[in-house]
C-alpha positions in Angstrom: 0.0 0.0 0.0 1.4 3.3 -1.3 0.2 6.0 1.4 -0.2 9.8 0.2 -0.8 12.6 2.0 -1.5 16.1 0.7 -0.6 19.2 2.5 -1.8 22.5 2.6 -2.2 25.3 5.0 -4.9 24.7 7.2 -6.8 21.8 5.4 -9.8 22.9 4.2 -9.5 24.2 0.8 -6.3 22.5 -1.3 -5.6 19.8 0.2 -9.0 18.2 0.8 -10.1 19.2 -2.7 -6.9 17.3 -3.9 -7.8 14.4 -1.6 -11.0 14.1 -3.0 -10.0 14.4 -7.0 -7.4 11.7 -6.1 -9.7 9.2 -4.3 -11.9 9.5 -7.4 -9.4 8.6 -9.8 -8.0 5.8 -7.6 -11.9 4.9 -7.6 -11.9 5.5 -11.3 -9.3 2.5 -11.9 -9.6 0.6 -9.1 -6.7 0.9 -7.3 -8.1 1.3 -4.2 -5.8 -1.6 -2.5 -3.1 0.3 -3.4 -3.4 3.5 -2.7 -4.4 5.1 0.4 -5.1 9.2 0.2 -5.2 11.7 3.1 -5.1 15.4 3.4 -3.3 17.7 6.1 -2.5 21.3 6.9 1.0 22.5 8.3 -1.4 24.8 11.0 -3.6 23.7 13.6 -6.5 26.1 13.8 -8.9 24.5 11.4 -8.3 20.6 13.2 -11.7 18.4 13.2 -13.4 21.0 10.8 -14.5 19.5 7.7 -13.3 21.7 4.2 -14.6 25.1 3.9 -17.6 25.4 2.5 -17.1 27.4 -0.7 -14.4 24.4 -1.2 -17.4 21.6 -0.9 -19.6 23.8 -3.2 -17.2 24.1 -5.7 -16.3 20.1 -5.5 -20.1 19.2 -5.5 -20.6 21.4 -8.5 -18.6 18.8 -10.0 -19.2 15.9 -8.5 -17.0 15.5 -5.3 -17.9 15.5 -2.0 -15.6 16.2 0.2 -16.2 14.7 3.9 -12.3 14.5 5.5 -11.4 16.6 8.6 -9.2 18.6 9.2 -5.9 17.2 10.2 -2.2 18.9 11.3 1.0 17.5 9.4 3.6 16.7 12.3 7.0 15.5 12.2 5.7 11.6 13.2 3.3 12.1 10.1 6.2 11.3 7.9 6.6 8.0 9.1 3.2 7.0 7.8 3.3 8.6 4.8 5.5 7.7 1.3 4.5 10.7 -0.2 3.6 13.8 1.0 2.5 16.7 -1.8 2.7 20.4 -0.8 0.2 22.9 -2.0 2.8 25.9 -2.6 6.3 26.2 -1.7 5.8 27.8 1.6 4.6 24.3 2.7 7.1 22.6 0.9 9.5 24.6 3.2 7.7 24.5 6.4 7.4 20.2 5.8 11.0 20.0 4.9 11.9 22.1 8.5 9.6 19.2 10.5 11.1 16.9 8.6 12.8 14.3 10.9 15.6 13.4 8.5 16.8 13.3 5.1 14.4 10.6 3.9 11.3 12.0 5.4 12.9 15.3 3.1 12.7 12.9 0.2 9.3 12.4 0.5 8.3 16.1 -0.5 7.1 17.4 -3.1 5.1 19.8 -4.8 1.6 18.9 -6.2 1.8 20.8 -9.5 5.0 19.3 -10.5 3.1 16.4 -12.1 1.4 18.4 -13.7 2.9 18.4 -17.7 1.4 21.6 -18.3 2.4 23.7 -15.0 5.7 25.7 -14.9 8.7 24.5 -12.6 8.3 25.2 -9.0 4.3 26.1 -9.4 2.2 26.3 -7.0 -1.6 26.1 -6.1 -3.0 29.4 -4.9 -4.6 29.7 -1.8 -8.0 30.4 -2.6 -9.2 31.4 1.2 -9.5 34.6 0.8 -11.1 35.4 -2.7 -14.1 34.8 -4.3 -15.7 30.8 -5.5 -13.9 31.5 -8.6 -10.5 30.5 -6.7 -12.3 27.5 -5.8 -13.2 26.5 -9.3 -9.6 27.2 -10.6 -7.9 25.1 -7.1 -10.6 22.2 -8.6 -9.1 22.4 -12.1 -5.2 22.5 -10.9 -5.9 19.2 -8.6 -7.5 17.4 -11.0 -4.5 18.2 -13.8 -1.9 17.5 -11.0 -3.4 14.3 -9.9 -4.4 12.6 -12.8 -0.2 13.7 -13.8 0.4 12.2 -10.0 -1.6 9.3 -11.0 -0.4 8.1 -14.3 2.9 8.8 -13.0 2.6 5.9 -10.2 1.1 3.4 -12.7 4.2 4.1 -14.9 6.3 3.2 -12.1 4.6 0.5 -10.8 5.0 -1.6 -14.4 3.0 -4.7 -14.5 2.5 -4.9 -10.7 1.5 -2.5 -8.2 2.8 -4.4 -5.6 6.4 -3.0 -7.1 5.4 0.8 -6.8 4.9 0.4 -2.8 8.4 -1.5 -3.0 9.9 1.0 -4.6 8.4 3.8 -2.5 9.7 1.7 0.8 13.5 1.9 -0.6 13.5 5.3 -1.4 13.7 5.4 -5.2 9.9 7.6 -5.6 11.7 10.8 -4.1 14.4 10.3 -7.7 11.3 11.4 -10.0 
């Protein structure tokens, strides 16, 4: 089992909504058994509350519903995670400072860099404080980044999943 985890600021617009594109698509091609998705924010202040709701509107406008609560990223959440995929760059940062050592640093990465189309170092903004149009574009950037995130792990796993979560124990997903 491959275990994900994506990471925003508080947990209740980015990262859920990328939680929920990705458990679709795992749905989708049913990879459930291999795949495990969670979401989590590097702050505390949203913890137990379920995604905000302009972020479930947006998702149920297309079909998601989004039902996770709000979680904190600590430095023992790297040791149940083999990926962890940051929202922006600030959150890369503050994840690579909790990170307990160089492999749990390995781990991190940003979202939109599986995403073909999205330039180097790209990051999804932080819809919170605009209008639901922010909503509707964070919805468009997850679902581009995950189905990149995605196809990416089924290229790596070859014939067999089973190899993916292998490869993901030994180190060699953080090389991509």
């Amino acid at each position: 089992m491959l275990r994900i985890c994506f990471v925003c600021l508080g947990n209740i617009c980015r990262s859920p909504t990328a939680q929920g594109v990705m458990e679709r698509l795992v749905r989708e091609r049913s990879l459930e058994a291999h795949l495990e998705i969670e979401s989590a924010g590097t702050g505390n202040w949203h913890v137990g509350s379920l995604p905000d709701p302009r972020t479930r509107r947006a998702a149920k406008r297309r079909g998601y519903e989004l039902v996770s609560r709000a979680q904190q990223f600590t430095a023992s959440s790297f040791a149940r995670f083999d990926l962890v995929l940051a929202a922006d760059t600030q959150n890369a940062r503050t994840l690579a400072q909790l990170a307990p050592d160089d492999s749990a640093r390995g781990k991190i990465q940003l979202l939109r860099s599986f995403d073909p189309a999205s330039p180097r170092g790209a990051s999804v903004p932080d819809p919170y404080e605009g209008g639901e149009e922010g909503f509707e574009e964070v919805l468009e950037i997850c679902e581009a980044a995950c189905a990149g995130l995605l196809d990416r792990l089924i290229e790596a796993a070859g014939p067999s999943f089973e190899n993916l979560t292998r490869l993901a124990k030994v180190g060699t997903l953080d090389t991509w």
